[in-house]
C-alpha positions in Angstrom: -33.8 20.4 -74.1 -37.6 20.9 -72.8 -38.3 23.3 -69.7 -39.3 21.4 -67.1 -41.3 22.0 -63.6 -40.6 19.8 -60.6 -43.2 19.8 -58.0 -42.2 18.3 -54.5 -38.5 17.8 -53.2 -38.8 15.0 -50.9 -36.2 12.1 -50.6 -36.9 10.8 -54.1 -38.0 14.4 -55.8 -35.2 16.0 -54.9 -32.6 13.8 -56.9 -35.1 12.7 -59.6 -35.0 16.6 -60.1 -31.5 16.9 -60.1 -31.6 13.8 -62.7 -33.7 15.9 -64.6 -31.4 19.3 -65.0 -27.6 17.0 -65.0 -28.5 14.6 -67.0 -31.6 15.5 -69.5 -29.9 18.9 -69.7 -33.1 20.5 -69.5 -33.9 24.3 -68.3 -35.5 23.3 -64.7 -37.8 25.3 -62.0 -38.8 23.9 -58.7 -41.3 24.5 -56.4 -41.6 22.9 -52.4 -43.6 23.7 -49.8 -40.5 24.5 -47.7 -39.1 27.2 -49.6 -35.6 26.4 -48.5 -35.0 23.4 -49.9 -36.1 24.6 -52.9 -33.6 27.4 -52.4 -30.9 24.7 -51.9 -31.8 22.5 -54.8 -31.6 25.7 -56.9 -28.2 26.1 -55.6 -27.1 22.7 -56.1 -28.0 22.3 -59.1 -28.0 25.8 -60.6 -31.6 26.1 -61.3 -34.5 28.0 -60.7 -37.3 27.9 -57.7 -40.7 29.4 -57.4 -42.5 30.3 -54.6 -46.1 28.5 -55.9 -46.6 25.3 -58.2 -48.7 27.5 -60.9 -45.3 29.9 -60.8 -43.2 27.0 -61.2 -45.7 25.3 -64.4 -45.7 28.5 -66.6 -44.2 27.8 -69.5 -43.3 24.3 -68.7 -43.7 21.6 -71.5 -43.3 19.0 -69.2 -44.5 19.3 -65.3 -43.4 16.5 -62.3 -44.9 16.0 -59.1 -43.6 14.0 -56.6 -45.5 14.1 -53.3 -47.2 12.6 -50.2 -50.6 11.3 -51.0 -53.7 12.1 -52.9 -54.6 15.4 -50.6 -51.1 16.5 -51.4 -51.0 15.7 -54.9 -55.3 17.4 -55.4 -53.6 20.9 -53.7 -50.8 21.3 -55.6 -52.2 20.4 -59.3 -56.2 21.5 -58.9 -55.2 24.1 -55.2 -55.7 27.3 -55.6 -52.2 28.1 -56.4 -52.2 24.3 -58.6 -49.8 23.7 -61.5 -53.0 23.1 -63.6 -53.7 27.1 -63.4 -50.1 27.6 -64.9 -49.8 25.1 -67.2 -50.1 26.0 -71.1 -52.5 23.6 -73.7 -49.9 20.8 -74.8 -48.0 20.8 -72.3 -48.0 17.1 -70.1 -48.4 17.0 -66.0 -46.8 13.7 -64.9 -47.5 12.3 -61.4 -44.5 10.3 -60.2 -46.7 9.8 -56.4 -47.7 6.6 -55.6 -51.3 7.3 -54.9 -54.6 5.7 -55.9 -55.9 5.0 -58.9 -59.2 7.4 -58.5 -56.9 10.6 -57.8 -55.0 9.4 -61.3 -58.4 9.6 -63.3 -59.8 12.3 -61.5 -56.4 14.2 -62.6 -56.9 12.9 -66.3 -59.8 14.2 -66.6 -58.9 17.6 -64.8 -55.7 18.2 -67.2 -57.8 17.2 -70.5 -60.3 20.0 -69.6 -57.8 22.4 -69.5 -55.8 21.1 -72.3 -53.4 19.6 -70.7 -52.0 15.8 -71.0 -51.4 13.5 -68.2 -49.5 10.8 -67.2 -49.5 8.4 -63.8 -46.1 7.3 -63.4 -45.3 6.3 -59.8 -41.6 4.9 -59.1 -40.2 1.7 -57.6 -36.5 1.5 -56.8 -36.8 3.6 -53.3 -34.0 6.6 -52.6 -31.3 4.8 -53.5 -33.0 4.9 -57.1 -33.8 7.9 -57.2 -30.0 9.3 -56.5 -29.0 6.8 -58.7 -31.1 7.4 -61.4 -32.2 4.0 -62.2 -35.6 4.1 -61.6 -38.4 1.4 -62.4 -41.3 4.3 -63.7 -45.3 2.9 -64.3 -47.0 4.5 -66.4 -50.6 4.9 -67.4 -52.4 7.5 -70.0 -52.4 7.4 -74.0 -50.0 6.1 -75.6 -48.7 9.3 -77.4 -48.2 11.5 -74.8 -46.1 8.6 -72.7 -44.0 8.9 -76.0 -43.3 12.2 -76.1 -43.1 12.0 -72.5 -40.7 9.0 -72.1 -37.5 10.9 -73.0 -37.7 13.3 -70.4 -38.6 10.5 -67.4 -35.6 8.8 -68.6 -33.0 11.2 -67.4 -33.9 9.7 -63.8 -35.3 5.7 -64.9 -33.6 2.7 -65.9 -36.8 0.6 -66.8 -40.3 2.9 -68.1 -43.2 1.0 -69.3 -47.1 2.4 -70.4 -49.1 -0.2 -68.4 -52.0 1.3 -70.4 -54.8 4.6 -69.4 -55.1 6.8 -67.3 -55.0 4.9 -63.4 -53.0 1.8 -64.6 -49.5 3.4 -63.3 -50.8 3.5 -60.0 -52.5 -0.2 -59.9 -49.4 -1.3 -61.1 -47.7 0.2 -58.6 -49.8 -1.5 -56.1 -49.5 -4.9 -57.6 -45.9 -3.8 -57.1 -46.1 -3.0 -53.4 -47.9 -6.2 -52.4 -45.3 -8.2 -53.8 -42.6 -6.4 -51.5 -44.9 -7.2 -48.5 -45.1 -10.7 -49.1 -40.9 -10.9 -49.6 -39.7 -8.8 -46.8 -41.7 -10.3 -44.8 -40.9 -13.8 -45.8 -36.8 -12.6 -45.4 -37.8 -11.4 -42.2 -39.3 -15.1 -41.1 -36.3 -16.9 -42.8 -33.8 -14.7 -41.4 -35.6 -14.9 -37.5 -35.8 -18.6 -37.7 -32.2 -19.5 -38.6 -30.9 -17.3 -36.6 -32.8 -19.5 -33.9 -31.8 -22.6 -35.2 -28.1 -21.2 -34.6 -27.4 -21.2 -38.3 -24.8 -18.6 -40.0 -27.0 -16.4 -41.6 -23.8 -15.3 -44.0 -23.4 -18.8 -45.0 -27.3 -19.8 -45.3 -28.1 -16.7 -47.9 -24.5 -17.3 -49.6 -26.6 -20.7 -50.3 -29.7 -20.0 -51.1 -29.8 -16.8 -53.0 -28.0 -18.9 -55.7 -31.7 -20.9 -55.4 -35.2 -20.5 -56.1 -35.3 -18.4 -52.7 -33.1 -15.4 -54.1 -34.4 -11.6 -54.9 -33.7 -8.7 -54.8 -34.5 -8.0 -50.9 -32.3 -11.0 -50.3 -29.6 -9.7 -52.3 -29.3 -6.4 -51.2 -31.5 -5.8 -47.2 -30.0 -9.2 -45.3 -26.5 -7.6 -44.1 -28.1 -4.9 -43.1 -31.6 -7.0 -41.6 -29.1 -9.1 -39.8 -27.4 -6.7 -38.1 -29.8 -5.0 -37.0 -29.9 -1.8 -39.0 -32.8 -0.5 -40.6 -31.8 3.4 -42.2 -31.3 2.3 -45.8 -34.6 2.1 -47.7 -38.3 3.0 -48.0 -39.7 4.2 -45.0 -42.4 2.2 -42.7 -44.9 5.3 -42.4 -44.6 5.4 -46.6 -45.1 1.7 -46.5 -47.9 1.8 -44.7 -49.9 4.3 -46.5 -48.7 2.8 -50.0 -50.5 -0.7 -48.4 -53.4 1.8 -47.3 -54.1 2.5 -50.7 -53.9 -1.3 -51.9 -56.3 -2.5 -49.8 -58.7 0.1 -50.2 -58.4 -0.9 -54.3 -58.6 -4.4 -53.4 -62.0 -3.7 -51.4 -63.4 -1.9 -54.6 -62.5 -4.7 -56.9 -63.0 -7.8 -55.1 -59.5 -9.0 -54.7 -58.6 -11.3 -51.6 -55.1 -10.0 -50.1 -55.0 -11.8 -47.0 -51.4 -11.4 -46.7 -51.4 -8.0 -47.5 -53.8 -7.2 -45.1 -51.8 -8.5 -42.4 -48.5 -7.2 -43.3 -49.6 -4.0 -43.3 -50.3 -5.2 -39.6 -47.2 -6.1 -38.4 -45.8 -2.6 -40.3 -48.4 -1.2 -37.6 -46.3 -3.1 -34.5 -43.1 -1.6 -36.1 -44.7 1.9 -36.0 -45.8 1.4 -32.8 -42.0 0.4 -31.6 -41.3 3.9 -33.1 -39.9 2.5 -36.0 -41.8 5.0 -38.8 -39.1 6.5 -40.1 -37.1 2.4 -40.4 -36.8 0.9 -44.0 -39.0 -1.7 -44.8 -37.0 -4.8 -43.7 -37.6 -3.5 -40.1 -40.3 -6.6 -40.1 -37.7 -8.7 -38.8 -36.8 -6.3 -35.7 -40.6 -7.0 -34.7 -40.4 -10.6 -34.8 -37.3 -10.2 -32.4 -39.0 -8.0 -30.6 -39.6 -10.0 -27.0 -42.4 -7.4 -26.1 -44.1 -5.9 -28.7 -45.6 -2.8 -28.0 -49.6 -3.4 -29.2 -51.0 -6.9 -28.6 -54.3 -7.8 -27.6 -55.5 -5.9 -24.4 -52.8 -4.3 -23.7 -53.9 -0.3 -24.6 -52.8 0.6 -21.7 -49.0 0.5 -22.5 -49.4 1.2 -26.6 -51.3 4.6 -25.5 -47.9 5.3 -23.2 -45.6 4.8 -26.3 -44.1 7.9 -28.0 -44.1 6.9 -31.4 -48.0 6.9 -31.2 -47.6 10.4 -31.8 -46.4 9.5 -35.0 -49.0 7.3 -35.9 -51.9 10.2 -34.9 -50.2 12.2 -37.5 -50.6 9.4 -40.3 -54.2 9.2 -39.8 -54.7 12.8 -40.0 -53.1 12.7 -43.7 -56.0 10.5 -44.6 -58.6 12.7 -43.3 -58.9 10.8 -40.0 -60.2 13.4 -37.1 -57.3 13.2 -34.1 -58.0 15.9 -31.7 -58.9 12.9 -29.3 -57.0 10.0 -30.8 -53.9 7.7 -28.7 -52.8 6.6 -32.4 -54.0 2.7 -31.7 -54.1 1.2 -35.7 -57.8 -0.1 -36.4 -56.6 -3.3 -36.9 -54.9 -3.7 -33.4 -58.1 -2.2 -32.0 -60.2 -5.1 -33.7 -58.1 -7.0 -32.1 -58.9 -6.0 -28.5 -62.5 -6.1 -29.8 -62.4 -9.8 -30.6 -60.6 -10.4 -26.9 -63.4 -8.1 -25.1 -66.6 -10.2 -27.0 -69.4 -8.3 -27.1 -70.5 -5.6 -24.4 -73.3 -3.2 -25.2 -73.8 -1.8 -21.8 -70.1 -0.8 -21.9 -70.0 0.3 -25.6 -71.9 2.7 -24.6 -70.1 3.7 -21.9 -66.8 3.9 -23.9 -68.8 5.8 -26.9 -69.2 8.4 -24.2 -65.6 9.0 -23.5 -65.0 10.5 -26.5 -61.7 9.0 -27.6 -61.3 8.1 -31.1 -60.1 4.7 -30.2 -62.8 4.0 -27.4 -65.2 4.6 -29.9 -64.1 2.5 -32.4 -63.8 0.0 -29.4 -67.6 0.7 -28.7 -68.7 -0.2 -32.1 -66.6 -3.0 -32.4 -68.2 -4.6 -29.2 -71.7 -3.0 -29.5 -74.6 -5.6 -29.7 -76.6 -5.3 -32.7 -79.9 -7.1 -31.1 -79.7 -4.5 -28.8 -78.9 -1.6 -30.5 -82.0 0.8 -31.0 -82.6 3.7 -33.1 -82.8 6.1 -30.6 -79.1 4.9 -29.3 -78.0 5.0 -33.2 -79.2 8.6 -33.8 -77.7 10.1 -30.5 -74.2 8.5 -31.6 -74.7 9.8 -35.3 -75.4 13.2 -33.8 -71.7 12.7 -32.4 -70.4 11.6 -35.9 -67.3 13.7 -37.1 -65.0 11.5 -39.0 -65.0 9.3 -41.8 -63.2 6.4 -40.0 -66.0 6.3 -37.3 -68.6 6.2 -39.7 -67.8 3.8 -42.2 -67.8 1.6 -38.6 -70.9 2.5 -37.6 -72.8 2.1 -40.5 -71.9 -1.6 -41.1 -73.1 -1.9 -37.3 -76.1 -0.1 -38.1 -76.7 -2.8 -41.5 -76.7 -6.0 -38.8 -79.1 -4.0 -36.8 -81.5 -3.6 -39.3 -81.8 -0.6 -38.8 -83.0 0.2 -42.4 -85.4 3.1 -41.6 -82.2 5.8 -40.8 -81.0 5.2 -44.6 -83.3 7.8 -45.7 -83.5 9.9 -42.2 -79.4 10.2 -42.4 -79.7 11.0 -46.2 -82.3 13.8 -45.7 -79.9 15.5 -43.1 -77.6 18.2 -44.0 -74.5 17.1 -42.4 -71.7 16.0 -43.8 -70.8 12.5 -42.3 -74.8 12.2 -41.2 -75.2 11.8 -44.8 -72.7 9.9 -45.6 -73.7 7.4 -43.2 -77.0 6.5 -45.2 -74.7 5.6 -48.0 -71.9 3.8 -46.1 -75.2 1.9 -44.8 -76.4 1.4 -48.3 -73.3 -0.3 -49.2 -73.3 -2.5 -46.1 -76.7 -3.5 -47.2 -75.7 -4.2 -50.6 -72.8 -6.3 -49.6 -73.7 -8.0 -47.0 -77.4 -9.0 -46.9 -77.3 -11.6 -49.1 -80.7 -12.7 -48.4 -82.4 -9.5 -48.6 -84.6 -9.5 -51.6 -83.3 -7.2 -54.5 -86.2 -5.1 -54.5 -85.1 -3.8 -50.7 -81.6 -2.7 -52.5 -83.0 -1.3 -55.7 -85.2 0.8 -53.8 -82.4 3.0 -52.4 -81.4 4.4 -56.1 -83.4 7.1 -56.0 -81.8 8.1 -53.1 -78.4 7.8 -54.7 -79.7 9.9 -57.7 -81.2 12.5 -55.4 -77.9 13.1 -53.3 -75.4 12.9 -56.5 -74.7 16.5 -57.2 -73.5 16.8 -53.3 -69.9 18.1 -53.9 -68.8 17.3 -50.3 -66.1 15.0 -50.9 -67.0 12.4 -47.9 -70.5 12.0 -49.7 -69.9 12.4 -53.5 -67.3 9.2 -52.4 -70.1 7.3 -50.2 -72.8 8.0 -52.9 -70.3 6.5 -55.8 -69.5 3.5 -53.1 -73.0 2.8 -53.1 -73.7 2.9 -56.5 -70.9 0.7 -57.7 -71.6 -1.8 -54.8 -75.4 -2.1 -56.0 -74.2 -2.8 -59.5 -71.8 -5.2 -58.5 -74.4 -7.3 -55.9 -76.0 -9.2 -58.8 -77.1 -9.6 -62.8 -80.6 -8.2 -61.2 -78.6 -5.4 -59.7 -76.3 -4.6 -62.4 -78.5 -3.2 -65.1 -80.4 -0.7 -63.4 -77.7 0.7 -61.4 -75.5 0.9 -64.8 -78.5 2.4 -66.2 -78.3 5.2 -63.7 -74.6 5.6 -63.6 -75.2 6.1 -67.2 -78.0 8.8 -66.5 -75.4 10.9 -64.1 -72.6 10.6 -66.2 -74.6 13.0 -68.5 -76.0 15.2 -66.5 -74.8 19.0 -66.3 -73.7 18.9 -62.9 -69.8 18.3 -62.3 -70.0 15.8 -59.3 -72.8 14.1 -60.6 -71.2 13.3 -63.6 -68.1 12.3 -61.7 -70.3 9.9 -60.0 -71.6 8.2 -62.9 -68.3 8.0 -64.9 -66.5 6.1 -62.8 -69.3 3.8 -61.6 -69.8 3.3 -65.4 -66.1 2.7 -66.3 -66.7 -0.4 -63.2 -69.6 -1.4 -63.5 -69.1 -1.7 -67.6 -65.9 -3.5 -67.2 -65.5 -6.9 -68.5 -64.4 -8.4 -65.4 -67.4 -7.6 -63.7 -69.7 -8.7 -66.6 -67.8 -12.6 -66.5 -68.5 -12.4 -63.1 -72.1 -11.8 -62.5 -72.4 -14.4 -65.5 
């Protein structure tokens, strides 16, 4: 029997915890930011709560979190009040969240400073796994703390496998995730179109799930997809943000998700029907959907909808500023953008309403020929959210306007300065032409700004790096070389900085690519 810390008792916490104490039979605290349920879990299961995660850790050999997404996860391990500041040297933190594969390192590296081991374990099997027990755990970290570490996850897993270090739970997860896109939402088609053709749906599945077509979506989602019922799984909003994460890896590494991308999409129409809280096999209720909510030009009547309540509170768990959003998807937005052409008289018009989604309209529909410096800076001066940036500065890269990199690097504020990054990246990526020098140039800029802690430039200043090294075999050696630099120096977020751009832009991958 080991004593164990549970972190987090959502929908799959609060069984996996249960799993834990009835059938690992080990001595079990638990800690959740709603100190009732804690209360009742304690009750249930006769355990113990705490009233903070560091109360909860001390004295745990063996701590579990289980919890929204990487802000969540960063509070309640490294918070003031973090399981890190309770946890005893030797004893192992392991992350069942799915989150992203930088918060997993990050973590590593914050657990072996104090002592501590760490394991990325994310789950696949959705709540019914989780009450059942039988769920599919990834795991990355060394390979002797996921043994000592694998007896205790099994009291709540059917299937647990170390994908290899620290991160590799999580990418696995994602590969995971994008696979489930692409089914549910070929189910979804399948199940739409013979319904159509006036086929019985009971009788066509009977068929082919025998076949090449059958899984496990098949199997166990078309009853309940073909009646109409969508209560009985993973929920959309999770979905979405698990997809969030994916393609946000797949922008660092180069991989081409195409279907991903739009998937995640259509999840955004099913949000918009106010379907956030549906399972994930809710694609098919969009497709027979006569009048979806967001289509192309049609703001008007998505910014009337309810359920865009819902979707403003997604984007403010990634950081997104809301105070003046509707809670339009970026990608639906892009797609009034490519219906409205180009407008730069009434981009600026719309950048002065102050909506989130007019501006990202605005920037979308800007014309870069006629965009000037003077119009760039007064909308930087406006600049208050990381969304809106990252926007403008590819904008401001098919301007050319290349003389604010170092203006919006030299100024104090937060997303000011992390515009001259997000423009460096742009730059890097995107300018093909542009002779190497013009790229190369900006590394002293990177190295001047590293040891800025603020988390929406230490990120920026890494983008840039990495994307410098990755442009071409000219690029790549010196921006290794000064990865390599900052991964020495003194300073914490420096060094942060040049780790992972070294553990990239040292890869092998990357090397057989730039030849």
């Amino acid at each position: 029997m080991a004593k164990v810390a549970f972190i987090g008792l959502g929908v799959m916490g609060f069984p996996m915890a249960g799993h834990l104490k009835t059938k690992g039979g080990h001595d079990v605290t638990v800690y959740n930011r709603t100190a009732e349920k804690a209360a009742g879990w304690a009750e249930k299961f006769s355990g113990k709560s705490a009233s903070t995660p560091a109360e909860a850790a001390v004295g745990a050999d063996f701590v579990f979190v289980c919890v929204g997404n990487d802000e969540d996860l960063r509070s309640v391990t490294l918070g003031e009040n973090g399981a890190l500041h309770g946890m005893n040297r030797g004893s192992v933190l392991i992350d069942n969240t799915t989150a992203s594969a930088e918060v997993a390192r990050e973590l590593y590296a914050a657990a072996k400073e104090k002592g501590v081991d760490f394991i990325d374990a994310p789950v696949s099997g959705g709540q019914a796994g989780a009450e059942n027990g039988v769920l599919t755990v990834m795991c990355g970290g060394d390979e002797a703390v996921f043994e000592r570490a694998r007896p205790v996850i099994d009291a709540y897993a059917r299937m647990v496998g170390l994908m290899g270090p620290a991160g590799s739970g999580q990418l696995t997860k994602m590969v995971n995730q994008i696979c489930i896109a692409g089914l549910v939402q070929g189910l979804a088609e399948a199940l739409h179109f013979g319904k159509r053709a006036g086929l019985d749906i009971e009788k066509v599945v009977e068929v082919i799930s025998k076949g090449a077509a059958g899984s496990w979506q098949m199997e166990n989602r078309h009853k309940t997809m073909n009646a109409g019922k969508y209560d009985f799984g993973f929920a959309v909003d999770w979905m979405r943000k698990d997809l969030g994460i994916v393609l946000t890896e797949a922008r660092r590494n180069g991989a081409k998700l195409p279907v991903t991308a739009v998937v995640d999409q259509f999840y955004g129409d099913v949000q918009a029907m106010g379907g956030n809280r549906w399972d994930t096999s809710s694609l098919l209720a969009r497709l027979e959907n006569d009048r979806p909510l967001l289509r192309c030009g049609r703001i008007d009547r998505a910014s009337r909808n309810a359920a865009l309540g819902e979707n403003v509170a997604g984007m403010a768990r990634f950081g997104i500023v809301t105070d003046r959003a509707i809670g339009i998807s970026n990608p639906d937005i892009r797609a009034v953008a490519r219906l409205a052409k180009k407008d730069h008289v009434r981009a600026m018009q719309l950048w002065r309403s102050h909506i989130r989604e007019a501006r990202l309209l605005a920037l979308y529909t800007a014309e870069p020929k006629r965009l000037t410096t003077e119009e760039a800076r007064n909308w930087a001066d406006d600049f208050n959210s990381w969304e809106i940036v990252d926007c403008a500065a590819d904008l401001f890269v098919e301007a050319r306007l290349d003389e604010l990199i170092s203006d919006f690097a030299a100024d104090e504020r937060e997303f000011i300065r992390r515009t001259a990054f997000a423009m460096i990246v742009g730059a890097a990526v995107h300018l093909k032409k542009e002779p190497d020098a013009t790229i190369l140039a900006w590394l002293p800029l990177i190295e001047a700004h590293a040891g800025d802690p603020r988390n929406f430039v230490r990120k920026a200043v890494n983008w840039a790096l990495r994307s410098i090294g990755k442009r071409n075999l000219a690029c790549h050696a010196p921006a290794l070389a000064l990865a390599r630099a900052l991964a020495e120096r003194p300073d914490k977020t420096a060094r942060w900085i040049g780790k992972d751009a070294v553990r990239e832009l040292a890869g092998e991958k990357l090397l057989a690519r730039l030849g």
